[in-house]
TIVEXZA-894693 format. One record per residue (C-alpha): residue in three letters; y, x, z. Coordinates in nm, 3 decimals, padded with zeros to 5 digits. Each point is the difference from the previous one (the first is absolute). Layout:
BEGIN
  code        v        u        w
   ALA        Y        X        Z
...
end
This chain:
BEGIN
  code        v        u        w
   UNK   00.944   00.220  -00.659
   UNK   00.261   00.092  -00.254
   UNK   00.222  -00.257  -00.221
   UNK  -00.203  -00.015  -00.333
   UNK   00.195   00.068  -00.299
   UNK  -00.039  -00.043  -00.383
   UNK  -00.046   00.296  -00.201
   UNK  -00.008  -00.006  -00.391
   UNK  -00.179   00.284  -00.071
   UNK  -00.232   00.272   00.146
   UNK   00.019   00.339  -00.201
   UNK  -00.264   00.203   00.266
   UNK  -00.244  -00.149   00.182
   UNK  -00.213   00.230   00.225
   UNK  -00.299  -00.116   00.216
   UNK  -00.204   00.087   00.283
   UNK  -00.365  -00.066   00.122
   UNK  -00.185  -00.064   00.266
   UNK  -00.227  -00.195   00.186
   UNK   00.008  -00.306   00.220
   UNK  -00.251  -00.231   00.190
   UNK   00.016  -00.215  -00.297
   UNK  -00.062   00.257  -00.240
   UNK   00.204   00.236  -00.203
   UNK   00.374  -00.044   00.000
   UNK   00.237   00.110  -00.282
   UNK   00.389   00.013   00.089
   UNK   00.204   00.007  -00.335
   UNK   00.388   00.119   00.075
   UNK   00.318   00.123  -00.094
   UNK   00.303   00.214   00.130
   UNK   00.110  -00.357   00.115
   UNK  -00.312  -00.104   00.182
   UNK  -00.335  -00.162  -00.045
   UNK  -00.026  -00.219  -00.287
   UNK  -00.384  -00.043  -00.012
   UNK  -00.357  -00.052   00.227
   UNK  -00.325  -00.124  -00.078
   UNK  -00.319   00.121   00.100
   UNK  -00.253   00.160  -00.279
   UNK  -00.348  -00.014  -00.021
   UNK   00.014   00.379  -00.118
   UNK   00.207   00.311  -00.071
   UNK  -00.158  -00.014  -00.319
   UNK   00.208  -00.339  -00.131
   UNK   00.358   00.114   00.180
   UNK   00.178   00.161  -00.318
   UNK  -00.117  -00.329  -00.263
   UNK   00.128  -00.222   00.309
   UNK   00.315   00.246   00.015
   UNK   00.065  -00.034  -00.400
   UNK  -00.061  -00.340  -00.013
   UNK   00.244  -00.128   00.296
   UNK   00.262   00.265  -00.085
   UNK  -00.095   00.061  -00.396
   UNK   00.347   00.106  -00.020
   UNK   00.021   00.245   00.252
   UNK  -00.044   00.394   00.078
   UNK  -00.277  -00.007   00.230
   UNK  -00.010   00.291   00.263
   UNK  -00.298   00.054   00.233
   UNK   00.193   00.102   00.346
   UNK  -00.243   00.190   00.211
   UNK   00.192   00.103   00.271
   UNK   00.169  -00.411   00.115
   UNK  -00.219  -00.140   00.177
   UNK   00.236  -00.148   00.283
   UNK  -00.023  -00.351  -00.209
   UNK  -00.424  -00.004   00.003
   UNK   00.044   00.102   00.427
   UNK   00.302  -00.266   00.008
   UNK  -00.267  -00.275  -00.205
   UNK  -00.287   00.111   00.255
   UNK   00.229  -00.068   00.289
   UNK   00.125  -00.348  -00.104
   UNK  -00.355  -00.126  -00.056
   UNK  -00.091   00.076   00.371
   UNK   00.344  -00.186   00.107
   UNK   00.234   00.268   00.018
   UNK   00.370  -00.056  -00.099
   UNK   00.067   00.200  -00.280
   UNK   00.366   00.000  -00.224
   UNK  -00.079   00.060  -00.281
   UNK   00.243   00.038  -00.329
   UNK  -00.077  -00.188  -00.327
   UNK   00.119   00.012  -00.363
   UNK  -00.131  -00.290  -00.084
   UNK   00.111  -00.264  -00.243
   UNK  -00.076  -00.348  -00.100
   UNK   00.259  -00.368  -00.031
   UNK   00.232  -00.107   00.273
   UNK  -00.292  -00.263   00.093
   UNK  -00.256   00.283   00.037
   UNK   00.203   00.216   00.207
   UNK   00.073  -00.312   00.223
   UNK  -00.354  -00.074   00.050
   UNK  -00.084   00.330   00.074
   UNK   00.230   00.090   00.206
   UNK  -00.116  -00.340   00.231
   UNK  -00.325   00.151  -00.064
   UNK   00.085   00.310   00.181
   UNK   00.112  -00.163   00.311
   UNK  -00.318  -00.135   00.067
   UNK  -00.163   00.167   00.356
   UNK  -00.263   00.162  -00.017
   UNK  -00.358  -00.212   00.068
   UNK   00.212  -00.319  -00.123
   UNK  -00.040  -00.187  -00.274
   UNK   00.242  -00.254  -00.220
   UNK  -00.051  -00.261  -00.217
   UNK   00.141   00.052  -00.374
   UNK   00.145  -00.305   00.095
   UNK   00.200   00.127   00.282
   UNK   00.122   00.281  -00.195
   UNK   00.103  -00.227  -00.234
   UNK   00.201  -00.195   00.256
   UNK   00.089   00.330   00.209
   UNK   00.194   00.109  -00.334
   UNK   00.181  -00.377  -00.064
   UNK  -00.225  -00.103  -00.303
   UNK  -00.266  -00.251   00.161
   UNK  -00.154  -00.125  -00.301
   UNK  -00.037   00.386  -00.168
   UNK  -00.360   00.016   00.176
   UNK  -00.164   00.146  -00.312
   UNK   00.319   00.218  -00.134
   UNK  -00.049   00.159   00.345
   UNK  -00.413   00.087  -00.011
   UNK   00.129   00.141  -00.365
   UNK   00.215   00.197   00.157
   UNK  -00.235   00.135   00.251
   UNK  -00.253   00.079  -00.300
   UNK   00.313   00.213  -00.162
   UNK   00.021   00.215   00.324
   UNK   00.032   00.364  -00.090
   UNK  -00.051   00.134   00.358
   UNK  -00.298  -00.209   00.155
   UNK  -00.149   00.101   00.345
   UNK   00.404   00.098   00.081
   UNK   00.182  -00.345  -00.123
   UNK  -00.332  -00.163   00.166
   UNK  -00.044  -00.210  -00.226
   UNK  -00.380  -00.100   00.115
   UNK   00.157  -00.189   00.299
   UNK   00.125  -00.267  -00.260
   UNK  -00.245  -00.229  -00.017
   UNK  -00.104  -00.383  -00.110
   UNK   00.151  -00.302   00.230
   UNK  -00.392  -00.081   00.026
   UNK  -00.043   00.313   00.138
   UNK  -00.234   00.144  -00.268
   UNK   00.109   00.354  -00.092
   UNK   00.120  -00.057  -00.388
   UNK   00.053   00.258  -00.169
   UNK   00.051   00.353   00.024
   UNK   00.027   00.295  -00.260
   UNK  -00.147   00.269   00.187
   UNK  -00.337  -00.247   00.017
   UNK  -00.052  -00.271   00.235
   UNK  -00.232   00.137   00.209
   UNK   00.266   00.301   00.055
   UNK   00.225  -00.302   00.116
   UNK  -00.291  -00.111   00.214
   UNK  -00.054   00.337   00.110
   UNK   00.378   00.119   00.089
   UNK   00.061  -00.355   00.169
   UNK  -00.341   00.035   00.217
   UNK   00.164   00.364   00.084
   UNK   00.287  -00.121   00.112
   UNK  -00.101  -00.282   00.243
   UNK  -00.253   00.259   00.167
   UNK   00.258   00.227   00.070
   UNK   00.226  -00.266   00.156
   UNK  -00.350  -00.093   00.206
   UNK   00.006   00.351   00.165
end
């Protein structure tokens, strides 16, 4: 994966759509890289989502870029994909994301490990806030963050995607 970088402000956003085993995926990006995912329930509620995460914003519909929606489809079923962000967020953020990306694939960590991964043991909650502020879920895989229990916690796709992409995962490493 790329070094994440802050960026103050987005001008243009474009987006693609498509769909995934989990549902339909929306891919929100810039000249610089992909800056947005989630996964909508329809096509239907794409441009309010669009104007109210980017109310700022030019918002282009991009027809013919699909490459990200393919590259999204590919890392779900385990295949390495490099991806390039614009994404933003604090220093802390970018930290725990960043030790959320190096997570393998099927794995899972603790919030409390990634606290301690990134030198701030006792940040436990500061890091499951970060991983609700994710911009690019399913690609920083955020859903293999979960509770030192080992419940799930939370996710902002929807549990039972976490549940779902998780469940994915370990039966592909079964195979």
């Amino acid at each position: 994966m790329k070094d994440f970088k802050e960026v103050k402000t987005v001008q243009t956003v474009r987006y693609s759509s498509g769909k995934t085993k989990f549902g339909n995926v929306l891919v929100i990006f810039t000249e610089q890289g992909i800056c947005g995912v989630t996964l909508m329930g329809s096509k239907d509620s794409i441009h309010n989502y669009l104007k109210k995460m980017y109310p700022d914003a030019i918002i282009e519909k991009d027809e013919g870029n699909h490459q990200y929606i393919g590259g999204i489809v590919k890392a779900i079923d385990g295949s390495h994909q490099d991806f390039t962000f614009d994404i933003h967020g604090t220093e802390f953020q970018m930290k725990v994301w960043d030790a959320i990306s190096k997570i393998p694939y099927g794995s899972t960590m603790t919030y409390s490990q990634i606290a301690e991964k990134i030198g701030r043991p006792k940040a436990v909650r500061s890091v499951a806030n970060a991983c609700g502020k994710n911009p690019v879920p399913i690609i920083i895989p955020c859903h293999r963050v979960i509770r030192k229990s080992g419940d799930l916690g939370g996710y902002g796709l929807g549990i039972h995607v976490k549940k779902q992409l998780l469940d994915h995962e370990k039966s592909l490493m079964e195979m």
